[in-house]
PDB file of N, CA, C, O and CB in Angstrom:
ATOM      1  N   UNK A   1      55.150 105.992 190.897  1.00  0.00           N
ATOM      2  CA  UNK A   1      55.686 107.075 191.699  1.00  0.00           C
ATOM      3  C   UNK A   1      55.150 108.425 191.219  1.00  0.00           C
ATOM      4  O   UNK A   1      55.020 109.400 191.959  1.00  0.00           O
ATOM      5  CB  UNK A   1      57.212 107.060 191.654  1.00  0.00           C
ATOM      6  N   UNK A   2      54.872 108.401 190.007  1.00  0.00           N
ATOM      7  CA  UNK A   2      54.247 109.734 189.628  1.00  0.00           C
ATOM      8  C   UNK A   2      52.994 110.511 189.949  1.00  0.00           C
ATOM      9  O   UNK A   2      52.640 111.679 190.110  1.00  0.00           O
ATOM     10  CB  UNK A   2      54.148 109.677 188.547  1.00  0.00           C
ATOM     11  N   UNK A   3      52.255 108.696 189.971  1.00  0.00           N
ATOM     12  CA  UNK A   3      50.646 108.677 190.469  1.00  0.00           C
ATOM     13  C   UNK A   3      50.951 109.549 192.415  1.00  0.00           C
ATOM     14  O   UNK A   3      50.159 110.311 192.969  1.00  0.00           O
ATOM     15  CB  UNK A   3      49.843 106.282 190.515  1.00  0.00           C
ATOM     16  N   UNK A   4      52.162 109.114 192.919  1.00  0.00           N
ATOM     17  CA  UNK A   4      52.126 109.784 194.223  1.00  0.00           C
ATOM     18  C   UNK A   4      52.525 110.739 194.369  1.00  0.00           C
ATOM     19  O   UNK A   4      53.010 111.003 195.469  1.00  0.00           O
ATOM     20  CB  UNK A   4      52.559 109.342 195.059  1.00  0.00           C
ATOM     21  N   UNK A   5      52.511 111.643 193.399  1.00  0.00           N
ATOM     22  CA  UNK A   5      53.346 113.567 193.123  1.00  0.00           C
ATOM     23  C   UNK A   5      54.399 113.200 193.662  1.00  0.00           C
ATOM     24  O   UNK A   5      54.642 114.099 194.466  1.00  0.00           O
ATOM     25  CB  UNK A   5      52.707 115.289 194.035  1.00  0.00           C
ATOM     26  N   UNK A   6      55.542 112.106 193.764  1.00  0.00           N
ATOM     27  CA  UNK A   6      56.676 112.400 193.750  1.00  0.00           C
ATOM     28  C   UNK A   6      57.267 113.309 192.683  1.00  0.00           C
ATOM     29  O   UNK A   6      56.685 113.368 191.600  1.00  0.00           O
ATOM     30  CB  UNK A   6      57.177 111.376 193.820  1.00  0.00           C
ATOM     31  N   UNK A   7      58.529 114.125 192.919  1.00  0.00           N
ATOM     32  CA  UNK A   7      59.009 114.437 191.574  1.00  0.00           C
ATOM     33  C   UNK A   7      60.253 114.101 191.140  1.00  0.00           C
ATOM     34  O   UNK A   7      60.913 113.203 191.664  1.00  0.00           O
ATOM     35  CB  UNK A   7      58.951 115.650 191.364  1.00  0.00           C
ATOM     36  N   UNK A   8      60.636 114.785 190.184  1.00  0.00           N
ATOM     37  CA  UNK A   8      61.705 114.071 189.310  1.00  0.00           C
ATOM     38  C   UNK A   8      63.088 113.498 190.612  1.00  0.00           C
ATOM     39  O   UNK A   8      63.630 112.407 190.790  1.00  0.00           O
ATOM     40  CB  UNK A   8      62.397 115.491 187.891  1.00  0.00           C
ATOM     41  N   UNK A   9      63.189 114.405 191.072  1.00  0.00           N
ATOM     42  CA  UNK A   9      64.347 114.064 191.892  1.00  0.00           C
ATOM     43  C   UNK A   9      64.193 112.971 192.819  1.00  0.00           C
ATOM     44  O   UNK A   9      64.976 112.025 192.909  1.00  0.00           O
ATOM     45  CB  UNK A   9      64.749 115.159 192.624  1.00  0.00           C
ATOM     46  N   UNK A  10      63.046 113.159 193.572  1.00  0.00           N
ATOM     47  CA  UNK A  10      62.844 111.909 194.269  1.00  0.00           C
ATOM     48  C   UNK A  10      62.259 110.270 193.926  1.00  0.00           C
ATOM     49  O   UNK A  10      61.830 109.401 194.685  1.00  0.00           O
ATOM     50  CB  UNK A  10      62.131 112.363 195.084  1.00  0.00           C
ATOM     51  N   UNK A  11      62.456 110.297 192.459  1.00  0.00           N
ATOM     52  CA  UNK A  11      61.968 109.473 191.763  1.00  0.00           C
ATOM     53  C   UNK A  11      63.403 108.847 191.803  1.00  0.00           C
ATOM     54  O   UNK A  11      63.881 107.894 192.419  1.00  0.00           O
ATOM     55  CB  UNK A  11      61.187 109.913 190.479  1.00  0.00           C
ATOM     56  N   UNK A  12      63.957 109.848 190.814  1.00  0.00           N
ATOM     57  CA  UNK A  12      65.651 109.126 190.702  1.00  0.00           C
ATOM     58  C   UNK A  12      66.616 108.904 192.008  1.00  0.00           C
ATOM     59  O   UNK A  12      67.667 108.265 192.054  1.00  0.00           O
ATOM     60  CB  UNK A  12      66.655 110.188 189.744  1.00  0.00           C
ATOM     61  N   UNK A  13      66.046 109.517 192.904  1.00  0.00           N
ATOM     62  CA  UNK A  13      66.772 109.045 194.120  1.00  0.00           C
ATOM     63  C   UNK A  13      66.304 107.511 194.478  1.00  0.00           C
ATOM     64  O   UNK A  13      67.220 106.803 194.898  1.00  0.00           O
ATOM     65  CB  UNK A  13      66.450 110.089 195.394  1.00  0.00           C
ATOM     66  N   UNK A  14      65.452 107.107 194.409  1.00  0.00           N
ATOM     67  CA  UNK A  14      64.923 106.023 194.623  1.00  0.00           C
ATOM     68  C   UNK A  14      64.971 104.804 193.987  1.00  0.00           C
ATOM     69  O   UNK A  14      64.855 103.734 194.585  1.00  0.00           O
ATOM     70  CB  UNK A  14      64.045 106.255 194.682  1.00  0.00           C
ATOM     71  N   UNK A  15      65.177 104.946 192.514  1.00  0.00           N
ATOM     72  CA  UNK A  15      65.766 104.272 191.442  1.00  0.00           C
ATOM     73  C   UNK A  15      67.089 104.230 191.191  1.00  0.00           C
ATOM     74  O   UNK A  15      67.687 103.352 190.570  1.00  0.00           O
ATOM     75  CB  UNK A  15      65.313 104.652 190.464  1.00  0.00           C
ATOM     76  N   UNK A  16      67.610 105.372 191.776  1.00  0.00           N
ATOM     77  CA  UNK A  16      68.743 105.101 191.190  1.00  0.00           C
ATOM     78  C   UNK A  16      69.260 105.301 189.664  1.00  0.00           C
ATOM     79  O   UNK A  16      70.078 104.680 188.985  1.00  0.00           O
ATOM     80  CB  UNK A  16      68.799 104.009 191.467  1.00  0.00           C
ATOM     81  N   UNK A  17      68.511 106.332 189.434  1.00  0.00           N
ATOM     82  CA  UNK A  17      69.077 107.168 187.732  1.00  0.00           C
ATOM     83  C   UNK A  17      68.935 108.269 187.994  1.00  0.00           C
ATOM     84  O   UNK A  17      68.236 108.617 188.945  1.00  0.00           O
ATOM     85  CB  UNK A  17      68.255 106.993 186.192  1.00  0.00           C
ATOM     86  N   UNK A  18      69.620 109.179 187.148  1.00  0.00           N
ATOM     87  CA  UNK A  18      69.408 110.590 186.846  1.00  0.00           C
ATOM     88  C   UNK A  18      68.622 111.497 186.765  1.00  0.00           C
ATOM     89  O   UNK A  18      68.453 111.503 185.545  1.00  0.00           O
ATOM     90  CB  UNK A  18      69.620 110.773 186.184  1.00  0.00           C
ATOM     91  N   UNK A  19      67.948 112.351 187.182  1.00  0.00           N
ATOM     92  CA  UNK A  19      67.069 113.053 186.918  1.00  0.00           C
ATOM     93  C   UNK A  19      66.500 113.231 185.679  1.00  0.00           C
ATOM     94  O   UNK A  19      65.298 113.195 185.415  1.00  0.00           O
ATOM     95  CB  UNK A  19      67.356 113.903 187.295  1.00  0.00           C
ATOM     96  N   UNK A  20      67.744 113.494 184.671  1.00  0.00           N
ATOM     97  CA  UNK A  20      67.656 113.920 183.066  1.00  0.00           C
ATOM     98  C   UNK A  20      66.522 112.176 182.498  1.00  0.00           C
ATOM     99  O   UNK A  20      65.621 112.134 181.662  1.00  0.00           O
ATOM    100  CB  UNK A  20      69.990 114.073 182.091  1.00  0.00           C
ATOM    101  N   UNK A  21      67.116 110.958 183.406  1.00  0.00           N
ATOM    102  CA  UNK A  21      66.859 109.963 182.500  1.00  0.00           C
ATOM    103  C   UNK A  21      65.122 109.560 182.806  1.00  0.00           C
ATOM    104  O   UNK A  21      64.512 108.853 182.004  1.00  0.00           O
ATOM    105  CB  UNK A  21      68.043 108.652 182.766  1.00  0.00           C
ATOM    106  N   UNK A  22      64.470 110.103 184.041  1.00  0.00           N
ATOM    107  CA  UNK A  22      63.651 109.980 184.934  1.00  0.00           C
ATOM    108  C   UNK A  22      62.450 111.211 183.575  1.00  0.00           C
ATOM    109  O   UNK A  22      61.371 111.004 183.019  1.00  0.00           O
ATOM    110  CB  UNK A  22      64.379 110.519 186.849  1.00  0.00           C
ATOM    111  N   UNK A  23      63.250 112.182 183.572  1.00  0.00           N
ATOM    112  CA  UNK A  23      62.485 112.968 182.592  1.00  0.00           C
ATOM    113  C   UNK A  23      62.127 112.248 180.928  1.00  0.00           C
ATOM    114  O   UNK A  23      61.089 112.306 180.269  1.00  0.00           O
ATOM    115  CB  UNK A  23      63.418 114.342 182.449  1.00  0.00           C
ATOM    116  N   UNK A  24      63.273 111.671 180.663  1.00  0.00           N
ATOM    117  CA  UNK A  24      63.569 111.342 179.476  1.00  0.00           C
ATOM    118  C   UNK A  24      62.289 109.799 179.360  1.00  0.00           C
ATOM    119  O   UNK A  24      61.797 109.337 178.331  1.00  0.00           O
ATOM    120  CB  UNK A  24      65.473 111.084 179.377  1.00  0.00           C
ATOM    121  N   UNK A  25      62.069 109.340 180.800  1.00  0.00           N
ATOM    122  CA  UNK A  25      61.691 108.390 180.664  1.00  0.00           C
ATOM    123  C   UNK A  25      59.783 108.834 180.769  1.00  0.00           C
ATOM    124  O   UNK A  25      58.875 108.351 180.092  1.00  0.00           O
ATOM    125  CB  UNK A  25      62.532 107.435 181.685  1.00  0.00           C
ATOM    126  N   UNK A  26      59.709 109.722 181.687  1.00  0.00           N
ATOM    127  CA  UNK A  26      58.174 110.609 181.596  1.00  0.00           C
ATOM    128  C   UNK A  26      57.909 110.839 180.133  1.00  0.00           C
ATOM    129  O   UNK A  26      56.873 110.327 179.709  1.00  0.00           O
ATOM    130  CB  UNK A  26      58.189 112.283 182.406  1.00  0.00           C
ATOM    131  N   UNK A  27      58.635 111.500 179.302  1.00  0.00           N
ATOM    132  CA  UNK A  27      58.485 111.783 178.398  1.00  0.00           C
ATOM    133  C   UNK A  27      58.284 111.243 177.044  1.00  0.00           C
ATOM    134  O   UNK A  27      57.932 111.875 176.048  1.00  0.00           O
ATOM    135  CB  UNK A  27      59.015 112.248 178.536  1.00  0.00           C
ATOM    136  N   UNK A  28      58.637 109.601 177.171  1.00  0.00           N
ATOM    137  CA  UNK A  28      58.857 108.602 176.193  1.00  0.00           C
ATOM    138  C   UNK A  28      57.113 107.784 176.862  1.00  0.00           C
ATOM    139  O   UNK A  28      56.366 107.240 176.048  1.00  0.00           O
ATOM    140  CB  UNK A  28      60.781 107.570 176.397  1.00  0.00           C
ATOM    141  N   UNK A  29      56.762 107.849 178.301  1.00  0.00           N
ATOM    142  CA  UNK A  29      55.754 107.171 178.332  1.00  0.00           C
ATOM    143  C   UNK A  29      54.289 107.825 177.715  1.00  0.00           C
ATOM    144  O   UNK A  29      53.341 107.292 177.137  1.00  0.00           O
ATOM    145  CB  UNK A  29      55.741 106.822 179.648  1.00  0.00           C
ATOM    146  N   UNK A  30      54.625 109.516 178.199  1.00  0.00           N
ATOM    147  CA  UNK A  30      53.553 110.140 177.691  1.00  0.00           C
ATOM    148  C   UNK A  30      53.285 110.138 176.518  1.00  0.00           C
ATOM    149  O   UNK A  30      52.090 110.196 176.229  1.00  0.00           O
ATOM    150  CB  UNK A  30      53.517 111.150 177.938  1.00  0.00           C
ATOM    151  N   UNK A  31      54.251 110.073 175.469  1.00  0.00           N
ATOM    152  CA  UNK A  31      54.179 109.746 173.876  1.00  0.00           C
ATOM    153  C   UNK A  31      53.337 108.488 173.641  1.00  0.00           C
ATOM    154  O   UNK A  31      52.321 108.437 172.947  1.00  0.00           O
ATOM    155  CB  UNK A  31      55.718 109.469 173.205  1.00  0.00           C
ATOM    156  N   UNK A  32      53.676 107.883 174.047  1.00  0.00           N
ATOM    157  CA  UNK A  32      53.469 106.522 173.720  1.00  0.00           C
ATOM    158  C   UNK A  32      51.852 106.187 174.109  1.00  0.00           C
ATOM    159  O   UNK A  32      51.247 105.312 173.490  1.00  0.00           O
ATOM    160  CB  UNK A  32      54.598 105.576 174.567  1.00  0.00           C
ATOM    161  N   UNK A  33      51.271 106.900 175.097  1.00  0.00           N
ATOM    162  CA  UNK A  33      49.615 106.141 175.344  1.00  0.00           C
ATOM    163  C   UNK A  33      49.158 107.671 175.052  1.00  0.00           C
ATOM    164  O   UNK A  33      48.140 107.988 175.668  1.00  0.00           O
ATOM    165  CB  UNK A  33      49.013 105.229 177.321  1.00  0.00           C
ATOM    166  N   UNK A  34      49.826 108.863 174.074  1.00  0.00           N
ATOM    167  CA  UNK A  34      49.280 109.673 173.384  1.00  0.00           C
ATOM    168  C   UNK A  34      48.724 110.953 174.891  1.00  0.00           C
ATOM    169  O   UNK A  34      47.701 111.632 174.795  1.00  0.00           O
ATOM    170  CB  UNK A  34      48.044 108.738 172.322  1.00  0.00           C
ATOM    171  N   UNK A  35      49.458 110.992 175.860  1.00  0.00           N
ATOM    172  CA  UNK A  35      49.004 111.719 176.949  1.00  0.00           C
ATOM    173  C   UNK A  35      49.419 113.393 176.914  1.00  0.00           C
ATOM    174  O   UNK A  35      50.512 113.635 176.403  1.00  0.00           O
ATOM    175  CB  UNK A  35      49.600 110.974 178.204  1.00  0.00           C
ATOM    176  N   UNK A  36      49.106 113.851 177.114  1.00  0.00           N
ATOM    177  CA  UNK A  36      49.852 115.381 176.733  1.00  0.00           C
ATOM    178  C   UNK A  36      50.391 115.815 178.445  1.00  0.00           C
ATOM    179  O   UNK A  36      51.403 116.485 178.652  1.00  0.00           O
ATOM    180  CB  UNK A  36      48.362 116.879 175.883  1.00  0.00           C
ATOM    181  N   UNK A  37      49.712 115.412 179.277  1.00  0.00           N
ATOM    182  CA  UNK A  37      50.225 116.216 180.382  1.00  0.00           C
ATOM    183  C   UNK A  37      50.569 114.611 181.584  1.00  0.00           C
ATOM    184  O   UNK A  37      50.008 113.518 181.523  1.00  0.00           O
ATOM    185  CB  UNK A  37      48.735 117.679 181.001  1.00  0.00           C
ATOM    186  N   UNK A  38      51.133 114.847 182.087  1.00  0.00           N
ATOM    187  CA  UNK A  38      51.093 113.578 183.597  1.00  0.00           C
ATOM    188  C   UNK A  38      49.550 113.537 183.840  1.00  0.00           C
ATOM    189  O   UNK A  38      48.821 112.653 183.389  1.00  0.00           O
ATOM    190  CB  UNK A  38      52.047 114.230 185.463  1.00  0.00           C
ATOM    191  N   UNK A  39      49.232 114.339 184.420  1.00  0.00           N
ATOM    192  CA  UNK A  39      47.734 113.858 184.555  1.00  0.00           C
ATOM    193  C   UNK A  39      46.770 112.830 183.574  1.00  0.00           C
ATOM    194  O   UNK A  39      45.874 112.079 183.959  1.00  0.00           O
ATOM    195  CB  UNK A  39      47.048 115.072 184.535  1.00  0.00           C
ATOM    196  N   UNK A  40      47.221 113.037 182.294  1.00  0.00           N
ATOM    197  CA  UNK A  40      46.540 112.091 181.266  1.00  0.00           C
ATOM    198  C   UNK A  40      47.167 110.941 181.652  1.00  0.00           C
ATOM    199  O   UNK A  40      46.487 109.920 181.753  1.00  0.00           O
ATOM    200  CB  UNK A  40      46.715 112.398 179.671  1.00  0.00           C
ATOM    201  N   UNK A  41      49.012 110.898 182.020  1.00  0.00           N
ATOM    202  CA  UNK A  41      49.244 109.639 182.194  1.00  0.00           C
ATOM    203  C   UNK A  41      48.985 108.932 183.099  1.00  0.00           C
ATOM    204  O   UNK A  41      49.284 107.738 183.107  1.00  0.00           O
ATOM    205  CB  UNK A  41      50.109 109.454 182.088  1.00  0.00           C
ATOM    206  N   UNK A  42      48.288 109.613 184.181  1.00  0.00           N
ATOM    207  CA  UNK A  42      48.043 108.926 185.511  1.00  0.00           C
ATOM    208  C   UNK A  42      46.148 108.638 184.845  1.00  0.00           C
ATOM    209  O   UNK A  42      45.596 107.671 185.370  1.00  0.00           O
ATOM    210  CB  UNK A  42      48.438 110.256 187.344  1.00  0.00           C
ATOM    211  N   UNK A  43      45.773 108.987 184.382  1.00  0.00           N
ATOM    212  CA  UNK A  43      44.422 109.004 183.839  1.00  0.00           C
ATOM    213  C   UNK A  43      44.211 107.180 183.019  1.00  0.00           C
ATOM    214  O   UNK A  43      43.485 106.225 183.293  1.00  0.00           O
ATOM    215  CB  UNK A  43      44.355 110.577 182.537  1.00  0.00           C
ATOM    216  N   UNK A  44      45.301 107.440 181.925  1.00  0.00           N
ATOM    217  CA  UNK A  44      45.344 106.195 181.241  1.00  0.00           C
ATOM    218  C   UNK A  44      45.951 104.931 182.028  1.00  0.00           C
ATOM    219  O   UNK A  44      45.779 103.754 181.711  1.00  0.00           O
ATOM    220  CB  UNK A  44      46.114 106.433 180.019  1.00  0.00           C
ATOM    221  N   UNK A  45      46.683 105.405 183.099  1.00  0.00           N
ATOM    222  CA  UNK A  45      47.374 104.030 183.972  1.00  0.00           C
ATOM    223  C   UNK A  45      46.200 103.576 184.802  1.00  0.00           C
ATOM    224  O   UNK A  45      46.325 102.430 185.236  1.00  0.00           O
ATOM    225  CB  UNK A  45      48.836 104.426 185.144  1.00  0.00           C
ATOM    226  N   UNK A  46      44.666 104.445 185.247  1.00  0.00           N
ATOM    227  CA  UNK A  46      43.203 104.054 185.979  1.00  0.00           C
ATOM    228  C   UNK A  46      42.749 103.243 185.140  1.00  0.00           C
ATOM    229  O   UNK A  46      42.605 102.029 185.287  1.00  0.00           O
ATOM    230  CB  UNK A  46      42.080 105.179 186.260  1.00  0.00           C
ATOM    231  N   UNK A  47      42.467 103.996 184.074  1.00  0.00           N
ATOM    232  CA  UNK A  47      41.882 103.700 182.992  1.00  0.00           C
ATOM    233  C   UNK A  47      42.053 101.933 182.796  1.00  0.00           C
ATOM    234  O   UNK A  47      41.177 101.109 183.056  1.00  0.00           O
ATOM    235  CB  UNK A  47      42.537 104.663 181.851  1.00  0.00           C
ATOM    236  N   UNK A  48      43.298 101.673 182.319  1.00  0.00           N
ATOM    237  CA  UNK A  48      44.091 100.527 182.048  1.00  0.00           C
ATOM    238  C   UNK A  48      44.038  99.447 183.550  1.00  0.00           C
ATOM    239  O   UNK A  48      44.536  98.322 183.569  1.00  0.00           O
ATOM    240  CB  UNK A  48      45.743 101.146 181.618  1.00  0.00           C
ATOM    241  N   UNK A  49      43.536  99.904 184.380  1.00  0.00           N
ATOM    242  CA  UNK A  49      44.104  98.974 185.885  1.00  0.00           C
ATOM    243  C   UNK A  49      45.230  98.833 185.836  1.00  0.00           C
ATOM    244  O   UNK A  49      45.604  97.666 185.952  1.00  0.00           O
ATOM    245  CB  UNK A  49      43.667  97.519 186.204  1.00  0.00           C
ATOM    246  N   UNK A  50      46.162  99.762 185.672  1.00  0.00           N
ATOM    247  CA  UNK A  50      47.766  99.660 185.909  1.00  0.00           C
ATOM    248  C   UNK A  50      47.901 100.647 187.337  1.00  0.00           C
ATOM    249  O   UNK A  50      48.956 100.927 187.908  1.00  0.00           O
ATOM    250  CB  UNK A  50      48.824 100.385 184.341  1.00  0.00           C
ATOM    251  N   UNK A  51      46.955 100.941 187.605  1.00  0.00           N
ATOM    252  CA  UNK A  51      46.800 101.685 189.087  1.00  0.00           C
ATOM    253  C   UNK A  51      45.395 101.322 189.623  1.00  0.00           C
ATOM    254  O   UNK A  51      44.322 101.281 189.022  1.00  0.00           O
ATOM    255  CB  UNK A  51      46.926 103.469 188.997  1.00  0.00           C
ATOM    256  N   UNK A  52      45.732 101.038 191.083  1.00  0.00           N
ATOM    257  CA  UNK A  52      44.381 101.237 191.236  1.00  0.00           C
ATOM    258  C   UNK A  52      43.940 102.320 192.211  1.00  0.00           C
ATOM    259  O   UNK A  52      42.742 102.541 192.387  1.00  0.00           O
ATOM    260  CB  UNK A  52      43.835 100.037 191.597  1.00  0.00           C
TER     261      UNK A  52
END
């Protein structure tokens, strides 16, 4: 959903969580494959074939 510029709100509307947890959860993925901005994370999800 991120890869489609949804944003936070319409993410959690769709899921069904919180905004805060939608952030909390951006923020735990970007750590993790070392991304500094969304764009890196949409970069490393090409990268990876986790998007195509």
């Amino acid at each position: 959903m991120i890869a489609e510029d949804k944003t936070t709100e319409e993410i959690s509307k769709e899921v069904f969580l919180s905004p805060r947890t939608i952030e909390t959860i951006r923020q735990n993925m970007k750590q993790k494959v070392n991304a500094k901005t969304i764009a890196g994370l949409v970069m490393y999800a090409m990268r990876n074939k986790i998007l195509e």
